[in-house]
C-alpha positions as CSV (number, residue, x, y, z in Angstrom):
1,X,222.3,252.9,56.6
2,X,223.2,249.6,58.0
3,X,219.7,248.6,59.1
4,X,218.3,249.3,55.1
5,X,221.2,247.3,54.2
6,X,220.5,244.4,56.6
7,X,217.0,244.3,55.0
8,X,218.1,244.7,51.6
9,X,220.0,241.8,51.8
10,X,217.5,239.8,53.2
11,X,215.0,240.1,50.6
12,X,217.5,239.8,48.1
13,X,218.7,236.4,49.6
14,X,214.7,235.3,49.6
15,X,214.2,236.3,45.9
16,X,217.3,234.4,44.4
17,X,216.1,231.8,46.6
18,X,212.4,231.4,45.2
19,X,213.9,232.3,41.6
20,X,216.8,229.4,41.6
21,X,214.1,227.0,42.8
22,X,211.2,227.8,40.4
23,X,209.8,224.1,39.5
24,X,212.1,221.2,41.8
25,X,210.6,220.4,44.6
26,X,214.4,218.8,46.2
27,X,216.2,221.9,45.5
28,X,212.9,224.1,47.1
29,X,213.5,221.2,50.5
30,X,217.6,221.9,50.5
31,X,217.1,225.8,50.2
32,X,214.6,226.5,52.4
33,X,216.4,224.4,55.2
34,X,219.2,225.9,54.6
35,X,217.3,229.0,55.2
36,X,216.0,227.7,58.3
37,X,219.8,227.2,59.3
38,X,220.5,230.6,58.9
39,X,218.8,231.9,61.8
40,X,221.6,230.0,63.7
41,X,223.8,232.8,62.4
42,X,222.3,235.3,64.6
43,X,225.2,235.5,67.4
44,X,227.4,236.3,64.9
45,X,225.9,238.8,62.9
46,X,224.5,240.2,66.3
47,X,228.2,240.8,67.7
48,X,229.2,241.9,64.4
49,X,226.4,244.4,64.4
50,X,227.1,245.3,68.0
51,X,230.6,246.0,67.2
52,X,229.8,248.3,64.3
53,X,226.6,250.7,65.8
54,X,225.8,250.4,69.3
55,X,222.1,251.3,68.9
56,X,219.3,249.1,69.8
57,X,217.4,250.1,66.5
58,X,220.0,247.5,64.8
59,X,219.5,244.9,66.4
60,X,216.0,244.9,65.9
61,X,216.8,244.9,62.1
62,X,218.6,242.5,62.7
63,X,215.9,240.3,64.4
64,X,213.9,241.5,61.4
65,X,216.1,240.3,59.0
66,X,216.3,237.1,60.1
67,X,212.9,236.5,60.9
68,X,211.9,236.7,57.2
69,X,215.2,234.5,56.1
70,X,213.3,232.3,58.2
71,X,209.7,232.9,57.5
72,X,211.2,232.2,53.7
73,X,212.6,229.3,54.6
74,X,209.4,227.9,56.4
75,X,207.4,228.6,52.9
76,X,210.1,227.0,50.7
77,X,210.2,223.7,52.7
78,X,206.2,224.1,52.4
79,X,206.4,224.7,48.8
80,X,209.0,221.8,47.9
81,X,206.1,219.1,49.8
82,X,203.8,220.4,47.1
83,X,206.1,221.2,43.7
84,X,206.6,218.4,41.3
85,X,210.1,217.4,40.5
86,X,210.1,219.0,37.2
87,X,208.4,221.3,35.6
88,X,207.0,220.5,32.6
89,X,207.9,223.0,29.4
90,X,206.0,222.6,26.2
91,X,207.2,221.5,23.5
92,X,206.8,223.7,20.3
């Protein structure tokens, strides 16, 4: 139960992530490094996780997990270098 969690979260973190950055390039750059940052939370979460189920199958979720917070993070530092600073709406 706490591995679907793990990866629940995860790709619930990504899509607010891509959704509060839709169209600004600067807040795509400050999210996805803070995304990158959040791999250095891994000792933490990895002792937490240790603490909680003492299987191996968790910590590979785990790894999981933050391998696509990171992978994320890669694409939205990749997509703010290419997104315009605002996007444009049309006016009615």
């Amino acid at each position: 139960m706490l591995n679907v969690i793990l990866l629940i979260l995860s790709l619930v973190i990504v899509y607010f992530s891509f959704q509060l950055s839709v169209g600004n390039g600067m807040n795509r750059l400050i999210i996805g490094i803070v995304l990158i940052l959040s791999i250095f939370t891994y000792p933490l979460t990895f002792t937490l996780i240790i603490e909680i189920k003492q299987e191996m199958d968790s910590v590979g979720f785990l790894i999981l997990s933050h391998l696509i917070l990171l992978l994320s993070g890669i694409i939205e530092v990749v997509l703010g270098f290419f997104t315009k600073n605002r996007l444009n709406k049309s006016i009615k």
